[in-house]
C-alpha positions in Angstrom: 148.5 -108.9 -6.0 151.8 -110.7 -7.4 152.4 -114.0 -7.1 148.4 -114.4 -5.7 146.4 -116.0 -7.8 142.9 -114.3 -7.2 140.7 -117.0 -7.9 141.8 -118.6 -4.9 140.6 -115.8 -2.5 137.1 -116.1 -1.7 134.9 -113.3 -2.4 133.7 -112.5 0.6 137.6 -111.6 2.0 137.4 -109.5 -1.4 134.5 -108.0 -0.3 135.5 -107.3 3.6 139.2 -105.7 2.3 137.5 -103.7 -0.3 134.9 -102.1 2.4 137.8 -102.0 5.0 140.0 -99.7 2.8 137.3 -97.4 1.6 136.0 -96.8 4.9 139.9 -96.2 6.2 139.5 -93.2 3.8 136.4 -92.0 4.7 136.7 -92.8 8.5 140.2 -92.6 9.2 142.2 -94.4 12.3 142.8 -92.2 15.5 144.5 -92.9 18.6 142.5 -94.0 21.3 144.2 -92.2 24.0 145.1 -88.7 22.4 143.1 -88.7 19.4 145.6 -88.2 16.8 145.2 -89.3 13.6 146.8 -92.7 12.1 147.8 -94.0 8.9 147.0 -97.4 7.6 150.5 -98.9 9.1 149.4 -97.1 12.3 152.0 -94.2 12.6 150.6 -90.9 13.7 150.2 -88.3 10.4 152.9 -85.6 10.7 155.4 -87.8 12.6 157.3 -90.1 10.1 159.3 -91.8 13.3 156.0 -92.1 15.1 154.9 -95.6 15.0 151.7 -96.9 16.5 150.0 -100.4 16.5 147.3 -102.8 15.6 145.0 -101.7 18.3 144.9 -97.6 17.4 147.3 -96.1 20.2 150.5 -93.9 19.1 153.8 -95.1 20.3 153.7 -91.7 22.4 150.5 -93.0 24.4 152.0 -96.8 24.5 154.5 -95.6 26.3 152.0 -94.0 28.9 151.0 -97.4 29.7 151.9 -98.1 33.2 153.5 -101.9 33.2 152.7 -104.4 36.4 155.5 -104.0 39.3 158.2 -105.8 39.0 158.1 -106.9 42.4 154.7 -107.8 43.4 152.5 -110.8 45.2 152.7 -114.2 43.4 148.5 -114.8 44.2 146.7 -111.3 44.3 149.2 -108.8 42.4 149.6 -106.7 45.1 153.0 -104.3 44.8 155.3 -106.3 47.7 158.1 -103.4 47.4 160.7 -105.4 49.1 158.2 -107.1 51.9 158.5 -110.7 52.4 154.8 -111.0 53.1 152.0 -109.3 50.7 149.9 -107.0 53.2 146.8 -108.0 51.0 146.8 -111.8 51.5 147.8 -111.1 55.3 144.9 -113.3 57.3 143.0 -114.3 54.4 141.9 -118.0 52.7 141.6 -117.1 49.1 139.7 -119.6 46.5 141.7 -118.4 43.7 144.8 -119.6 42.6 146.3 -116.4 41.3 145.1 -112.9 39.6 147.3 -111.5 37.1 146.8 -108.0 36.0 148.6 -106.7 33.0 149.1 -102.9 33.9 148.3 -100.9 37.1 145.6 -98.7 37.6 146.5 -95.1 36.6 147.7 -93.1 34.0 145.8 -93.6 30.4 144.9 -96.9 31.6 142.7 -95.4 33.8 141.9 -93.2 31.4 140.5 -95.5 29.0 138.5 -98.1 31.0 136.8 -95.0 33.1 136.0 -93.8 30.0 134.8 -97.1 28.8 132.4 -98.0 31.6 131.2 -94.7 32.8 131.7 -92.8 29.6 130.2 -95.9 27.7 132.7 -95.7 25.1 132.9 -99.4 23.4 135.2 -98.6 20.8 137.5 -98.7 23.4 136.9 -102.4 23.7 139.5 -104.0 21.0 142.6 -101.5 23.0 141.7 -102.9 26.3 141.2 -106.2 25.6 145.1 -105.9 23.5 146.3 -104.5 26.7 144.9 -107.3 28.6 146.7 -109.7 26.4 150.1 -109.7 28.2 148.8 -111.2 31.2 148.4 -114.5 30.0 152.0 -114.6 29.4 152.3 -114.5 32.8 154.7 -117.0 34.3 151.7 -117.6 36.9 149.5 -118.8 33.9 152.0 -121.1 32.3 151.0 -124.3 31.2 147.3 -124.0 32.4 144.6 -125.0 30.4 140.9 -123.5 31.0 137.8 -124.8 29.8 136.4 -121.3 29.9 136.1 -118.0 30.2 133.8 -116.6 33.3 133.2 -112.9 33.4 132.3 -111.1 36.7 128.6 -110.1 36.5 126.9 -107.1 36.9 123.4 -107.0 38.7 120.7 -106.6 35.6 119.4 -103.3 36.7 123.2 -101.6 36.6 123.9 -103.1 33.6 120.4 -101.7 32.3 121.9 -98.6 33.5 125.4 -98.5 32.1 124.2 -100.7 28.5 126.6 -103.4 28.7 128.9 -105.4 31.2 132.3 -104.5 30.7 133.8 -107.7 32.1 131.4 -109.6 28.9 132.5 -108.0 26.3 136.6 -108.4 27.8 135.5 -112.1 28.2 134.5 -112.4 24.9 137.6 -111.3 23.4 139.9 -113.0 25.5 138.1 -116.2 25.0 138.3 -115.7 21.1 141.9 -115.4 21.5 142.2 -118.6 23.6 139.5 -120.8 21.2 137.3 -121.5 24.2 134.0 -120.7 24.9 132.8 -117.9 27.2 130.7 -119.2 30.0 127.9 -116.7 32.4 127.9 -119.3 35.3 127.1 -116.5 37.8 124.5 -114.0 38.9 124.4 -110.7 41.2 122.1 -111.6 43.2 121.5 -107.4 44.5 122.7 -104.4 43.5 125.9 -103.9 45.8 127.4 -100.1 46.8 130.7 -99.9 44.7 133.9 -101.0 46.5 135.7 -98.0 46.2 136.6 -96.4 49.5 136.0 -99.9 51.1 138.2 -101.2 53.3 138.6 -105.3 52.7 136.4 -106.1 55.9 133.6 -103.6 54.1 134.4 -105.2 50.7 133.9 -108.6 52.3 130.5 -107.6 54.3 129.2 -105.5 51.1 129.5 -108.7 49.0 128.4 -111.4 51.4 125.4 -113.5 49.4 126.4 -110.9 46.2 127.1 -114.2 43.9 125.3 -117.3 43.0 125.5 -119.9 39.9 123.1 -119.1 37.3 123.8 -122.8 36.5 126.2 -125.3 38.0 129.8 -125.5 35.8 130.9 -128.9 34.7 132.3 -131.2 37.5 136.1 -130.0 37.5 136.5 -127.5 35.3 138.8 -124.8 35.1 137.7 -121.5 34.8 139.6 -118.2 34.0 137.7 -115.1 35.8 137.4 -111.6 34.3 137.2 -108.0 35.1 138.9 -104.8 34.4 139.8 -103.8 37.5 141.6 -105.7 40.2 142.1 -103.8 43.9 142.0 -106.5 47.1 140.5 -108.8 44.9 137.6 -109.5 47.1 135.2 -109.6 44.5 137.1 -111.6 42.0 137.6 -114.1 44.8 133.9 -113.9 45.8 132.9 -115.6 42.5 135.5 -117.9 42.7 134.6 -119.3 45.9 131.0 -119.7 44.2 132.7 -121.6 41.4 134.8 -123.7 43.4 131.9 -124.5 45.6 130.1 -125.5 42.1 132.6 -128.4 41.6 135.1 -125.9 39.5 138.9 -127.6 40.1 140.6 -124.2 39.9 139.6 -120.9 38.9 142.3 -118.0 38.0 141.7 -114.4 37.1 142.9 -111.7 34.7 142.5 -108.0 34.4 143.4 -105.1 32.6 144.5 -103.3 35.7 145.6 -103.7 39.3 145.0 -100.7 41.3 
């Protein structure tokens, strides 16, 4: 270590590199997506030019990561493709101010968060909440300032079936990124059928009285929603209109994926 004088570095970050290089030997890095193996500095073994990043995908599987549409609606992410009016919003009175996904639904980014929910792979968990991260770049975003993070809830007896709530442990990393806390304001109230295959008039009816506050959220607060998956946004904007009914000021949401 030239120029770094030792003494100054506590023990315990000793201690934590130490551990984390001598289990990057025993346990070396692989790519989430294809499963090849990575060096330290992230590039895939056996391809010099091949350089990865700091959350374990190749640069070959980056670039399998389907990016938003560049033309798409300002409030629910919807592709427009040319229309002056998003066919999603068409008729409808949404409580949310915007949902911003950062990549659509298909592809490896599919892949990966099936894999993570239904295949209850959580080591998935730091690559989808990096891909998450672009979204709060988003233009639509700019300038706001949340007091917390809100996850989507699952009803207790799924999530005693699948182990975990996806949309917690996303929350919990975007919130450490952000330095605010995470916040479980809401409860499923029953176990709903899945919205897949749903029209929205289904999606609405199949989530009518889904949501309730677990506790009331601070008199006008703002509150950033999250899930993995965005499709009509019905369900994000179910729990927001529980929030805003709550005394929230403004709720926005952010996913991985828009499909």
């Amino acid at each position: 270590m030239k120029g770094v004088d030792v003494k100054r570095i506590p023990l315990t970050v000793l201690i934590r590199e130490g551990v984390s290089g001598i289990l990057s030997l025993i346990y070396p890095e692989h790519c989430g997506g294809c499963g090849c193996r990575l060096d330290h500095n992230g590039e895939q073994r056996g391809k010099p030019g091949t350089v990865g990043c700091d959350f374990f995908l190749c640069k070959a599987c980056q670039a399998r990561i389907p990016a938003p549409p560049e033309c798409r609606c300002p409030v629910c992410s919807h592709p427009m493709q040319g229309l002056f009016q998003c066919s999603n919003c068409e008729g409808r009175r949404w409580h949310l101010t915007t949902i911003v996904a950062a990549c659509r639904f298909e592809g490896l980014v599919q892949e990966l968060i099936q894999r993570f929910k239904y295949g209850r792979d959580q080591s998935l968990l730091p690559i989808l909440s990096q891909l998450m991260l672009p979204a709060l770049d988003d233009t639509r975003l700019a300038g706001k300032k949340f007091d917390a993070v809100v996850p989507v809830p699952l009803h207790p007896l799924r999530e005693r079936e699948r182990e975990f709530n996806q949309s917690d442990l996303l929350a919990g990393s975007l919130a450490k990124r952000l330095g605010i806390p995470v916040r479980r304001l809401l409860k499923r109230n029953r176990a709903t059928a899945p919205q897949a295959g749903f029209d929205r008039s289904a999606r609405l009816q199949n989530l009518k009285g889904a949501f309730s506050l677990r506790r009331p959220p601070s008199a006008d607060a703002s509150f950033l929603l999250v899930d993995d998956v965005a499709t009509t946004g019905t369900t994000l904007d179910a729990c927001a209109a529980i929030l805003m009914e709550g005394g929230a000021s403004e709720v926005c949401a952010v996913t991985i994926a828009r499909g």
